[in-house]
N, C-alpha and C positions, 0 to 999 in steps of 0.2 A: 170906405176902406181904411184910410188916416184914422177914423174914431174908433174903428171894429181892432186895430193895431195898439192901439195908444191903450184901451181895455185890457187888451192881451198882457201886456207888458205888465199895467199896472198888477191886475191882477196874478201874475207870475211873481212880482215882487214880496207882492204881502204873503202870499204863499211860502217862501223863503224865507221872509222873515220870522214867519209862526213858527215854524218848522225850528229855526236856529236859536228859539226862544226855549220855544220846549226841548230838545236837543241840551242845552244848556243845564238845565237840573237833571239831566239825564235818567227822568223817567222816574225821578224822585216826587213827593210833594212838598211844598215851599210853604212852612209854617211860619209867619210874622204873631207872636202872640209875648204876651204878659205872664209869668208865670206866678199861676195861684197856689199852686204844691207841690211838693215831693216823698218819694222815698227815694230807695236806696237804688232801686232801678227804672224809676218813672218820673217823669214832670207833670203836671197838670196844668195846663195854660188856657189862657182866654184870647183868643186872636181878637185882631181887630176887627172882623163883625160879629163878636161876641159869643162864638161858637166856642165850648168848652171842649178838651179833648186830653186824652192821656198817650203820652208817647212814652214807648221804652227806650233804654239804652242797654251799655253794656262796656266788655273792658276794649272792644273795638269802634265807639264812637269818640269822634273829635271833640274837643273843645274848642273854643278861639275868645278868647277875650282882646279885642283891637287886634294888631297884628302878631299877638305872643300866642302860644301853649298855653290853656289853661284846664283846669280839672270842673268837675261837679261839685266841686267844695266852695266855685265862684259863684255859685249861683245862689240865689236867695229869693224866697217869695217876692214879686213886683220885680225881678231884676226881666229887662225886655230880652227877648232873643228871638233869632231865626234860625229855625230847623230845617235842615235838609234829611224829609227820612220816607223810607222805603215804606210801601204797605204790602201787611202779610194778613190776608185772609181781612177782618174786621179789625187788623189794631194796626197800628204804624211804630217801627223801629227808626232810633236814630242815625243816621250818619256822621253828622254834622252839626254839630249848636255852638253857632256864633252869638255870644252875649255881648249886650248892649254895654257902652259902658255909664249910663244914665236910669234908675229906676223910673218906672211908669208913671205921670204924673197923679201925685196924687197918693201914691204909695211910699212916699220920703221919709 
C-alpha cells in the first residue's frame, strides 16, 4: 500500500510538472535555432538538431535583444535566437525572437 501511495504521488507530480512546462510556452513552439536568412517578413534558421525552417513575422511580433526592445534590424545571419511562434496550417508565425547576444560559433 506505502509503494502503491508513494507511485501515486510520484506520478501526480511529474504530471504537473509537464503540464506547467507546456502551459508555460502557451501552446507556442520553442525554436532555439541559428539564423541562416532573411527577408523582409521571414527568418530562416537552423536549430540545433539541424532542422531547417522558415518563420514569419510581422509589425506584431516582439523583439528582445538581452533585456531591451529590439527591432529585426538586430538581427543578422549566424546571430542565435529563440522564437516563441504560433503554427498556422504548415508554416509557424512569430511571436517572440529573443536574440542572442553572441553569434553562433563559427559564424564570427
Amino acid at each position: 500500500m506505502k509503494q502503491l501511495s508513494l507511485t501515486l504521488i510520484c506520478t501526480l507530480s511529474c504530471t504537473l510538472l509537464l503540464s506547467a512546462l507546456a502551459f508555460a510556452h502557451g501552446g507556442m513552439d520553442h525554436i532555439m535555432a541559428t539564423v541562416t536568412g532573411m527577408t523582409d517578413r521571414s527568418l530562416t534558421v537552423k536549430t540545433n538538431d539541424g532542422a531547417v525552417m522558415t518563420v514569419g513575422f510581422d509589425g506584431e511580433t516582439k523583439f528582445i535583444k538581452g533585456a531591451a526592445a529590439a527591432s529585426v534590424k538586430d538581427i543578422q545571419v549566424g546571430s542565435r535566437v529563440v522564437i516563441h511562434a504560433h503554427k498556422h496550417g504548415n508554416s509557424l508565425h512569430a511571436a517572440e525572437v529573443k536574440i542572442g547576444t553572441n553569434t553562433a560559433q563559427g559564424k564570427r
